[in-house]
C-alpha positions in Angstrom: 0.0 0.0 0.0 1.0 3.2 -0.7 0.2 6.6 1.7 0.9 10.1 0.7 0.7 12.5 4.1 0.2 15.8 3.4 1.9 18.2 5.7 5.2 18.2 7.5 4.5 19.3 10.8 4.8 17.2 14.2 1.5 15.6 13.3 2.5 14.6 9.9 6.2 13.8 11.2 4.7 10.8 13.9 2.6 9.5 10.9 5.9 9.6 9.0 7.4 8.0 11.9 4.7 5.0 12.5 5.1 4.4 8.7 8.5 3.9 8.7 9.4 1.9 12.0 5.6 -0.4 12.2 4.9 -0.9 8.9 6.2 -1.9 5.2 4.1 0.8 3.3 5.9 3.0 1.1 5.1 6.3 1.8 5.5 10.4 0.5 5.3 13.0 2.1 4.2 16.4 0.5 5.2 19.4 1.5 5.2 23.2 0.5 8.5 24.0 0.7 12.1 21.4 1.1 12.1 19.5 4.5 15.9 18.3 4.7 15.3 17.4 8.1 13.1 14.9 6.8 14.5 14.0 4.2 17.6 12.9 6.1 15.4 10.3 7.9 15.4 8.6 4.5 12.3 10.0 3.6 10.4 11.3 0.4 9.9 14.8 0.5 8.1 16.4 -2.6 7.4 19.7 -2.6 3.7 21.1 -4.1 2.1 24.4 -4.3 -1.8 23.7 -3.4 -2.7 27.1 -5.3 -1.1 26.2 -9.1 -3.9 26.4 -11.7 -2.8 23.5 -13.5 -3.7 20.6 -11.0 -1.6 18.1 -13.2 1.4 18.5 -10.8 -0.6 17.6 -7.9 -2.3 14.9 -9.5 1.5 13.3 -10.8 2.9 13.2 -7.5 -0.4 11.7 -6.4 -0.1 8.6 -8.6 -0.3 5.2 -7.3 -1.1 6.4 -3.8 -3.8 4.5 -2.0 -4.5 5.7 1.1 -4.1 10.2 1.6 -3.9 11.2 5.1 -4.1 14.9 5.5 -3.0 17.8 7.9 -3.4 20.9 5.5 -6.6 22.8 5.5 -8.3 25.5 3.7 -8.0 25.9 0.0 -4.6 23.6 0.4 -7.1 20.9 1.3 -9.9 21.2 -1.3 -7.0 20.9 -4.2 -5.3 18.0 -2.7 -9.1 16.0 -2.2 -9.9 17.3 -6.1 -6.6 15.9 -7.4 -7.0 12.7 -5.2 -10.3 11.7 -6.5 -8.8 12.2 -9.8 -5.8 9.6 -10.0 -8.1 6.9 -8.3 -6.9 7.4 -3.9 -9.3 4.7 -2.5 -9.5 6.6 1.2 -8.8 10.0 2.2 -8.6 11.2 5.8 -8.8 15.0 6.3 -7.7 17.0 8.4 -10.1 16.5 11.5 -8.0 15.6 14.3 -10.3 17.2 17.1 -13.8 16.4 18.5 -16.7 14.8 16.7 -18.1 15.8 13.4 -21.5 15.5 14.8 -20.7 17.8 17.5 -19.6 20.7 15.3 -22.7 23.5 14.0 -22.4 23.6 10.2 -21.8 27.7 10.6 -18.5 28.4 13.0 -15.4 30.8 12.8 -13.7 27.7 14.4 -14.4 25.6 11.7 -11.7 26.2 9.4 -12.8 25.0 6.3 -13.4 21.6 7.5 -17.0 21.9 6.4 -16.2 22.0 3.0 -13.2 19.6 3.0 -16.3 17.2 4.0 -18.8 18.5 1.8 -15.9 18.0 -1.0 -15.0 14.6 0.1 -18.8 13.8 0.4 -19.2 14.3 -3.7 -16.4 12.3 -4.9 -17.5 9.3 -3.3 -19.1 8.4 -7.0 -15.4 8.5 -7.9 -15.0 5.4 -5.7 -12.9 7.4 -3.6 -14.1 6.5 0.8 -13.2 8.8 3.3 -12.9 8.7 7.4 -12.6 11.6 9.9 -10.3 10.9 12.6 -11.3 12.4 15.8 -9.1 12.7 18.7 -10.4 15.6 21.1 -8.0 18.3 22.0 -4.2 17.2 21.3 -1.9 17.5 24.4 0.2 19.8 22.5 -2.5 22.8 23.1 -0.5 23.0 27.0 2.7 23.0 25.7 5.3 25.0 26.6 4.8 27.6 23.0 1.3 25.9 22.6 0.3 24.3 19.4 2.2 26.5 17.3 5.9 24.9 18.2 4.9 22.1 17.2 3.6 23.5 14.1 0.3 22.8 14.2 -2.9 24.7 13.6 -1.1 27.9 13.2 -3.2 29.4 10.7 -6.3 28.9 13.7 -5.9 31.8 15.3 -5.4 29.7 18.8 -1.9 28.2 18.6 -0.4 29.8 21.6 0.6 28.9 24.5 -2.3 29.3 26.9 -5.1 29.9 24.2 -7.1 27.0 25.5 -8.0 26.1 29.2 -4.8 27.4 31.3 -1.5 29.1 30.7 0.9 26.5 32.7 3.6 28.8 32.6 1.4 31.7 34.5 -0.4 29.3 36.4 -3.9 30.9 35.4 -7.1 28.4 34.2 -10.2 29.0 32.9 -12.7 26.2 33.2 -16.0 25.9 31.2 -19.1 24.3 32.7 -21.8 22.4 31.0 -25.0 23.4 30.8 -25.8 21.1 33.8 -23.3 23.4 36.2 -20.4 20.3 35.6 -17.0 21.2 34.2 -17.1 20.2 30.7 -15.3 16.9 29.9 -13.2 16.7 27.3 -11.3 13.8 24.9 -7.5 14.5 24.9 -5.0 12.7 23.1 -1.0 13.3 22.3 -0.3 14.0 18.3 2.3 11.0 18.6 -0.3 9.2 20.1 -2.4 10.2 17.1 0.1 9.2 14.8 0.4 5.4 15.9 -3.4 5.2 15.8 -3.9 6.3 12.1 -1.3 4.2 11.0 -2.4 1.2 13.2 -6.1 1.9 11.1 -4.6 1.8 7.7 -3.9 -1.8 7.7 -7.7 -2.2 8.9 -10.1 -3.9 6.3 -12.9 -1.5 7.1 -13.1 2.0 7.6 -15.9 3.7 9.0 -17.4 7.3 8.6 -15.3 7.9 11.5 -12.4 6.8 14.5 -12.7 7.9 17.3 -9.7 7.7 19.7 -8.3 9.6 22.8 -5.5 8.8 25.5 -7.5 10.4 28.2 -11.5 11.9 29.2 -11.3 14.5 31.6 -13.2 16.8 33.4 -12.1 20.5 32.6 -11.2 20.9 36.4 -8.6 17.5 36.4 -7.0 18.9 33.6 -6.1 22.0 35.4 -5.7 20.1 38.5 -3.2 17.4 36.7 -1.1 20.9 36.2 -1.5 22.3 39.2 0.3 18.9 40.8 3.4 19.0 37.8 3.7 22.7 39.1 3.1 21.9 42.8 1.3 25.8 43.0 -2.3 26.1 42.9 -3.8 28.0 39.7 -5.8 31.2 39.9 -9.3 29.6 38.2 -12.1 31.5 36.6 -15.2 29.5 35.7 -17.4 30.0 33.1 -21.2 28.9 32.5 -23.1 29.5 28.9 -24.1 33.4 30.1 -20.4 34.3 31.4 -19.0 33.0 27.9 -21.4 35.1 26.1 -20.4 38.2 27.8 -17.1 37.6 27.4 -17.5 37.1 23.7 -19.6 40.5 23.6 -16.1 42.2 25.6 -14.0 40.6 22.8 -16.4 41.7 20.2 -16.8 45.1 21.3 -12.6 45.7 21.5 -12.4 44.2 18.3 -9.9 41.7 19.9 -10.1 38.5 16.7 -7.7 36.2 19.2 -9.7 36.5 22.5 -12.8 36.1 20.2 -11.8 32.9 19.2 -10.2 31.9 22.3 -14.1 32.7 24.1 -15.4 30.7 21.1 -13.3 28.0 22.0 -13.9 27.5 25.9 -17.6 27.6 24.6 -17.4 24.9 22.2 -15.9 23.1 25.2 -19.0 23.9 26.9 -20.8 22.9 24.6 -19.0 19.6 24.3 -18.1 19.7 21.2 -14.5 17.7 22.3 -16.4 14.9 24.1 -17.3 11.7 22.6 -18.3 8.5 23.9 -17.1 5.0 22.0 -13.5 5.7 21.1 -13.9 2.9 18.1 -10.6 2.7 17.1 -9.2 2.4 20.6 -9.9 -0.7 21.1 -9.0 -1.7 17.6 -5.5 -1.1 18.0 -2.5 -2.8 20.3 -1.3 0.2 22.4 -2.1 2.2 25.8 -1.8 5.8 24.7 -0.1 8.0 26.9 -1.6 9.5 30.0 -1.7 13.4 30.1 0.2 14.0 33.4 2.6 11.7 32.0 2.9 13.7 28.8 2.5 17.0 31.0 5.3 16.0 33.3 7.8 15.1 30.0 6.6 18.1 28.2 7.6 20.9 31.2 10.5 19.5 32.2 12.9 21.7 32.8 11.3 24.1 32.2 
């Protein structure tokens, strides 16, 4: 079988990585610009450019592949899906990798263009080409020190930072969502390596369903925070918020024009909401491997720091 991955960043690299060292599959890996790093691992790094009129580039280096596994998004996205149908890919996996579909409204600024990656993907299946969303919760890498960003993921989001989502570890300040039943909102968490082993661990499945659901950990909003508050040994200044205090604080961000608190409110609410909370993680028990435990991860992750 052959797998193109589209994206180099840490997600893309522990797909890469699981490839390599678990499996036989040949594998490519495309990238917008030279990856040396990469390719000094031995592997194949060809460079595309999503926004070329002529799709015939796309669709060359495309070729032969079975199986597309994706971590671009946007416009980047709906080329590589067009040229995939084209050249006969048999499954595509976009670029999901957070809570459930079904959890998501159709209209939301946090969407990113995953609506229409779907939508997309939902009219080529008459080109025989399946697809899966793989849903993992919130990746561990959101409370790292630099946030999502360093590890160069979801940096077009908006939310990338460190402390965008939940708590700033390094200032030791939280904010915790509540359902609408007065609970801290739970929440599916799992590391991007973590991730990485289960999506390669699924491509050798015989069936593929609409979608995977998999996460290391399901937490209440509060235990997160509180799993920090022990790697830190200090107590966290916590603010919580219900549906009403979330809404205000949307109206402040609104009013001050400030995009990144906007989304950051949006965020907490989708929490809320739980939009990052799913029940069944299919693919879990599919797959030979405990995922990693967050205080585990959070304890590697800040060390010496």
């Amino acid at each position: 079988m052959r797998v193109a991955i589209a994206g180099s960043g840490t997600l893309a690299y522990w797909i890469a990585y699981y490839l390599s060292t678990e499996t036989n599959h040949a594998f490519i890996i495309l990238s917008r610009a030279p990856k040396p790093h990469l390719e000094a691992r031995g592997w194949q790094v060809l460079t595309v450019d999503y926004a070329n009129p002529d799709p015939t580039d796309l669709q060359f280096k495309l070729a032969g592949v079975d199986v597309v596994v994706s971590t671009v998004s946007g416009n980047e996205q709906l080329a590589l899906i067009d040229a995939a149908a084209r050249v006969g890919v048999r499954r595509f996996a976009p670029a999901e990798f957070e809570g459930s579909p079904a959890n998501r409204p159709v209209s939301n600024a946090l969407n990113g263009g995953r609506q229409a990656a779907l939508a997309r993907l939902h009219q080529y299946q008459s080109f025989g080409m399946t697809y899966t969303v793989f849903s993992c919760g919130i990746l561990y890498e959101r409370f790292a020190p630099g946030g999502l960003g360093d590890s160069d993921i979801g940096r077009r989001s908006g939310i990338c930072q460190e402390g965008d989502f939940l708590m700033n570890v390094r200032t030791l300040k939280a904010q915790v969502p509540h359902d609408p039943y007065g609970q801290p909102a739970m929440i599916c968490m799992t590391s991007s390596q973590d991730v990485g082993r289960f999506v390669v661990r699924a491509i050798d499945l015989p069936q593929w369903p609409r979608e995977f659901r998999m996460r290391g950990e399901r937490m209440a909003a509060s235990d997160i925070v509180g799993n920090a508050e022990v790697m830190r040994g200090r107590g966290f200044e916590r603010a919580d918020y219900n549906a009403g205090s979330l809404q205000y604080a949307l109206m402040l961000a609104q009013s001050a024009g400030d995009v990144q608190q906007q989304l950051r409110v949006l965020t907490l609410t989708a929490a809320a909401e739980g939009r990052y909370d799913f029940d069944n993680p299919n693919l879990n028990s599919l797959v030979n491997f405990t995922p990693t435990r967050f205080r585990d991860w959070l304890r590697i992750a800040w060390a010496g720091q």
